[in-house]
C-alpha positions as a printed NumPy array, in Angstrom:
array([[ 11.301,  35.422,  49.695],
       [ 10.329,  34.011,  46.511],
       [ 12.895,  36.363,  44.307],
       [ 15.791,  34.308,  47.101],
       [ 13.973,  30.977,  46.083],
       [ 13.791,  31.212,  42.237],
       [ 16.129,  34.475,  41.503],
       [ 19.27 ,  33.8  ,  43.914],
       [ 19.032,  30.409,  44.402],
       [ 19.438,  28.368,  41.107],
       [ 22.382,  30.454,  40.588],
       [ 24.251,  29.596,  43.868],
       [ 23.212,  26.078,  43.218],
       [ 25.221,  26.322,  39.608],
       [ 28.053,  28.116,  41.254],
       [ 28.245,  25.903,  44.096],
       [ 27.941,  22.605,  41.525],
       [ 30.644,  24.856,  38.957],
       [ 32.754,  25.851,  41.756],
       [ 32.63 ,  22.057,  43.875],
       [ 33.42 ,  20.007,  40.312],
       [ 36.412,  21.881,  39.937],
       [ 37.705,  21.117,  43.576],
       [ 36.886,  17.808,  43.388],
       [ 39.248,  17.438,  39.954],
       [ 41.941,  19.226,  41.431],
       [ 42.099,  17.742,  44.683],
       [ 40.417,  14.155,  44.826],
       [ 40.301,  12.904,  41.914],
       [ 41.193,   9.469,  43.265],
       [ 37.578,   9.87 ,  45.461],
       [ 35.789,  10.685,  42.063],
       [ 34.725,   7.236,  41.591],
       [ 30.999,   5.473,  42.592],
       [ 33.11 ,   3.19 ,  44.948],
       [ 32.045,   0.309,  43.039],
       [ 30.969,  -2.822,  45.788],
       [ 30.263,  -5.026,  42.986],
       [ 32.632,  -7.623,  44.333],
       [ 30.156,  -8.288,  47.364],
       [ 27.283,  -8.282,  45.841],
       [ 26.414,  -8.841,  41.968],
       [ 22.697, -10.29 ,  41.475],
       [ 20.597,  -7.304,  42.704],
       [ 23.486,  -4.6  ,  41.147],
       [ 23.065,  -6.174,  37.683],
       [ 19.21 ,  -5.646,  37.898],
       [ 18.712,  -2.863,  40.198],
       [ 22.128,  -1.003,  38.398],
       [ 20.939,  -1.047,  34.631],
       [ 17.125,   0.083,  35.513],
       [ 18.119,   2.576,  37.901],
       [ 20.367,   4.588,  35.189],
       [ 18.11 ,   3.565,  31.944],
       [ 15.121,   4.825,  33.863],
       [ 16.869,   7.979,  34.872],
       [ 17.945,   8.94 ,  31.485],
       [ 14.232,   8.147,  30.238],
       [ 13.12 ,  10.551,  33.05 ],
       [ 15.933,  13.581,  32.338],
       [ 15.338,  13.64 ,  28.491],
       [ 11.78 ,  13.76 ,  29.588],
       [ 12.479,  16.94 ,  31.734],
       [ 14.515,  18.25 ,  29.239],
       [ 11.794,  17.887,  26.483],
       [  8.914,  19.437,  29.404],
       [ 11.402,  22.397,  30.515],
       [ 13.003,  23.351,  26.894],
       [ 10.727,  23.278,  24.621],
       [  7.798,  25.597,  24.772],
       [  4.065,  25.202,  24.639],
       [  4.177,  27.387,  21.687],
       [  5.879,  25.122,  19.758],
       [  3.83 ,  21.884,  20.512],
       [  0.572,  23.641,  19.365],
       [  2.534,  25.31 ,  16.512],
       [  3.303,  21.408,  15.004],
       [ -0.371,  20.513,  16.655],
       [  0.223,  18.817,  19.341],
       [ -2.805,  19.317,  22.233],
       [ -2.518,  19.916,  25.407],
       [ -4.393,  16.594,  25.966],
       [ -2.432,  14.95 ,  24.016],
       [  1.08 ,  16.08 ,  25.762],
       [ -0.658,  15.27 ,  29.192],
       [ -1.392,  12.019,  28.125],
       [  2.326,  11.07 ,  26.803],
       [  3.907,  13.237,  29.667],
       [  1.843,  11.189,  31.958],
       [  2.56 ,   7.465,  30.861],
       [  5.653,   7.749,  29.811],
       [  6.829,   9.628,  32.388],
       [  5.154,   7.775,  34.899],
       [  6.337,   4.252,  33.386],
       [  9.916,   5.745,  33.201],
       [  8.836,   7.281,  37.286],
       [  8.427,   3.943,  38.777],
       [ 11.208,   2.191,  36.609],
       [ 13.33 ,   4.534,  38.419],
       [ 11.718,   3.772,  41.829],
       [ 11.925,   0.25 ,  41.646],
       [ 16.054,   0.056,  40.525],
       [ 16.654,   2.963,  43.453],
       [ 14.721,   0.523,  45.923],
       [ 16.563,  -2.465,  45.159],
       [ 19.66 ,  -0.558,  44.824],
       [ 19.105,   0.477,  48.454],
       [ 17.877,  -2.486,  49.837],
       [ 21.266,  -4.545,  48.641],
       [ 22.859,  -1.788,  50.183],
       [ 21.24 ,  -2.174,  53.588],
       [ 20.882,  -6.229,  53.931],
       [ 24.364,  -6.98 ,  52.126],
       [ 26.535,  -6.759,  55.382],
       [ 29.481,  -6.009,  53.074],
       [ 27.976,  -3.338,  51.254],
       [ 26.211,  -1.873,  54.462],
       [ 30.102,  -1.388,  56.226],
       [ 31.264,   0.225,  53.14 ],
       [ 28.323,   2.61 ,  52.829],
       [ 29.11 ,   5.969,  54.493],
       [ 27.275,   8.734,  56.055],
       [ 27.591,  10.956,  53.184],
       [ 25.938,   7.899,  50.938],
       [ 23.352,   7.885,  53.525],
       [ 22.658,  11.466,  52.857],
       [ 22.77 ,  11.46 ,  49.675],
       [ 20.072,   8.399,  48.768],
       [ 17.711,  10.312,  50.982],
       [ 18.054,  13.061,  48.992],
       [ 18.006,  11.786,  45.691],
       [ 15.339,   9.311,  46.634],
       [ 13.443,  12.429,  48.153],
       [ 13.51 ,  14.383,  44.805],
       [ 12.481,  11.154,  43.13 ],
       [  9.351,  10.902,  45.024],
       [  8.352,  14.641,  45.07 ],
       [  8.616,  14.475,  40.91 ],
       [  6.309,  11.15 ,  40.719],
       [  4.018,  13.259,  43.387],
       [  3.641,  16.373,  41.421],
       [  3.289,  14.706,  38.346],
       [  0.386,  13.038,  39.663],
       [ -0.909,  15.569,  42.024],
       [ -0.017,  18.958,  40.315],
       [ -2.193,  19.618,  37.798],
       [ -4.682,  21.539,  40.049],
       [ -3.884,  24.361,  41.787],
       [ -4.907,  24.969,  45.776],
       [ -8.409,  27.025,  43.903],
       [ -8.966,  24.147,  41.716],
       [ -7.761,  25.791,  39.222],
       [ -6.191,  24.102,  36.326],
       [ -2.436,  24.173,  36.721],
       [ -0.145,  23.785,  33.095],
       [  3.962,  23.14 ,  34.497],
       [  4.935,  24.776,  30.978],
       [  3.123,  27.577,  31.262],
       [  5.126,  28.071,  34.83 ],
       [  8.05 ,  26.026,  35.849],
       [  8.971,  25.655,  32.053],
       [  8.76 ,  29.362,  31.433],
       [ 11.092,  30.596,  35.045],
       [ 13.472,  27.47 ,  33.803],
       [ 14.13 ,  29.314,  30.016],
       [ 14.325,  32.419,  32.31 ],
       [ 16.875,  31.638,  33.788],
       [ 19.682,  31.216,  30.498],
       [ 18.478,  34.893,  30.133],
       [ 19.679,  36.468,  33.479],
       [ 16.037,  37.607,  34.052],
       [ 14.639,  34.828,  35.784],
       [ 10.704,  35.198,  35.806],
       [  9.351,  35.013,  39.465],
       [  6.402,  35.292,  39.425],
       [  5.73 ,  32.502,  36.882],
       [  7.653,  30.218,  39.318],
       [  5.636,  31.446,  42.335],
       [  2.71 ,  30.693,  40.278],
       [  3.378,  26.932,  39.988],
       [  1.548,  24.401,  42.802],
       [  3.712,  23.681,  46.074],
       [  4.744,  20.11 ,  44.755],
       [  6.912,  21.705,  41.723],
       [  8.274,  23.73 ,  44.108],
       [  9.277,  21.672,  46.905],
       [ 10.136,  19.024,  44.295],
       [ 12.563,  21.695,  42.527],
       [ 13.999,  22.946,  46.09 ],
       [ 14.955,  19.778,  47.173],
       [ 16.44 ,  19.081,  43.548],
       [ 18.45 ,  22.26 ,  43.733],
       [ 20.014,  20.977,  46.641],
       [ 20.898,  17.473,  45.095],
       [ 22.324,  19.104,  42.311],
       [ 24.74 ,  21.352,  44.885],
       [ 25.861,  17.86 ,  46.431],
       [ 27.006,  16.206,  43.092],
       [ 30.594,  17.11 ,  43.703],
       [ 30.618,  15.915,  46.866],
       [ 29.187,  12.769,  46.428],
       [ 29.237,   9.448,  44.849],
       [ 27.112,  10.886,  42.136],
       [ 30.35 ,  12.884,  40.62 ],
       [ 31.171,   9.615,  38.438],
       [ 27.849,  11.37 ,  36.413],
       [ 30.602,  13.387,  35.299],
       [ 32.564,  10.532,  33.918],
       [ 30.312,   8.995,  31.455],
       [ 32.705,   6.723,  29.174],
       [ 30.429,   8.217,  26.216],
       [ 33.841,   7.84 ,  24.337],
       [ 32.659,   3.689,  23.99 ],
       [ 30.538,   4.882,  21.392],
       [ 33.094,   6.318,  19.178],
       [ 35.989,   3.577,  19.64 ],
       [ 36.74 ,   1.177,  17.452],
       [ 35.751,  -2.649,  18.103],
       [ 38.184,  -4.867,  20.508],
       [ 38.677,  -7.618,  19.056],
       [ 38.951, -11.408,  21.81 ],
       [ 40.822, -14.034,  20.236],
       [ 40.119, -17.684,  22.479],
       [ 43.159, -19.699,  22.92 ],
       [ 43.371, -22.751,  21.146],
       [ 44.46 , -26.35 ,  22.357],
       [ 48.077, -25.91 ,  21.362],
       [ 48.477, -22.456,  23.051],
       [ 46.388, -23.423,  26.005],
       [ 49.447, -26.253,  26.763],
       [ 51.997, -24.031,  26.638],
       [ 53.905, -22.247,  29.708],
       [ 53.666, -18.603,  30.312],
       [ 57.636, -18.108,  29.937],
       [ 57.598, -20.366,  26.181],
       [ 58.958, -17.722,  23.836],
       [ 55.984, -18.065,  20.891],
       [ 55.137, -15.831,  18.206],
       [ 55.271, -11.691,  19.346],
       [ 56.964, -12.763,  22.473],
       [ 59.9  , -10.827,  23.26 ],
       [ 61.907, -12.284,  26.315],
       [ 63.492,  -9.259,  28.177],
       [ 67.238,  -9.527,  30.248],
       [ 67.551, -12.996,  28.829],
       [ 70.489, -14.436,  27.046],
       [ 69.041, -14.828,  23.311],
       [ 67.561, -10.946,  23.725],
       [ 71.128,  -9.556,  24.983],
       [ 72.789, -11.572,  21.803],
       [ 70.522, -10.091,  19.668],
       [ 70.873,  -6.778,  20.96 ],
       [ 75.108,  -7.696,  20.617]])
């Protein structure tokens, strides 16, 4: 059972994610949007919007640094245990509840904006269950999964950290998984199966990051003075070139 849970699984779940991104380009791409309802509700979305994602980025590098990065190293550059608990704790948990609080408001618009509500579908449903789920099985082990059934003392990179670098190798390590406390695992379970329902959710515009912002160069607005303000759309002014009239076909002559 385990080798199914942490030596099958997260390679379905990157074929299935792989395999149901490519779909979804070739054969929706007009669906591969967040559905945007911004037009029936704005207050909560430009609170509840911004914290949700800035929080969520906070948390990912977070996992990133926890699952990449070995315990090796951090005692190498001398770096304590205690002291990684303590920053893995308060910043993660600050960044945690950030990210609970936008999803909450975020799903509370949702549910008493009646315009929102009729535009929210089954498969949304679904899917902020899930990802709320996952959200509230990380806070929960990170609070509650540092001891181990025994009372043991339970280290997530000396576990999860080490089957997660296993897994780039081909030879995913088991038994280090299995060795982790029951909230890493349920809270990785039920994130293996958000990750297979990206493509098939809302949550594909993840894919569409307009990180090309950040490279492009500056628009520049220009406000329309007095004069220009006066004049009618159809005045011929400077860069205006009137199409199928009679001074553009003598020119043209």
């Amino acid at each position: 059972m385990k080798f199914l849970l942490w030596g099958v699984l997260p390679y379905l779940t990157f074929l299935v994610l792989i395999g149901g991104l490519i779909w979804r380009y070739r054969y929706d791409q007009f669906g591969w949007t967040t559905r945007s309802s911004q037009l029936y509700e704005s207050k909560l979305l430009k609170i509840g919007s911004p914290l949700f994602h800035f929080a969520l980025l906070a948390v990912l590098m977070g996992h990133l640094v926890g699952l990449l990065i070995p315990k090796a190293f951090t005692d190498w550059i001398g770096l304590s245990q205690h002291m990684y608990h303590l920053g893995a704790f308060w910043g993660g948990g600050l960044a945690g509840v950030a990210l609970i609080v936008g999803l909450a408001m975020l799903i509370v618009r949702r549910r008493t904006t009646g315009a929102v509500f009729k535009a929210t579908t089954w498969n949304d449903k679904i899917m902020y269950l899930v990802l709320a789920t996952v959200i509230g099985l990380g806070m929960f082990a990170t609070l509650t999964g540092d001891k181990t059934p025994t009372g043991a003392e339970h280290n997530y990179r000396e576990t999860v950290s080490v089957w997660f670098r296993s897994l780039f190798t081909f030879q995913p390590n088991v038994d280090a998984m299995a060795a982790a406390t029951w909230q890493f695992q349920t809270h990785i379970v039920i994130a293996m199966l958000l990750f297979a329902m990206i493509p098939f959710t809302r949550l594909v515009h993840a894919f569409s990051a307009p990180f090309h912002y950040l490279f492009r160069p500056y628009i520049v607005y220009r406000s329309r003075d007095a004069v220009s303000a006066r004049r009618s759309s159809t005045t011929k002014g400077r860069g205006w070139d009137p199409v199928g009239t009679r001074d553009n076909q003598k020119v043209r002559k």
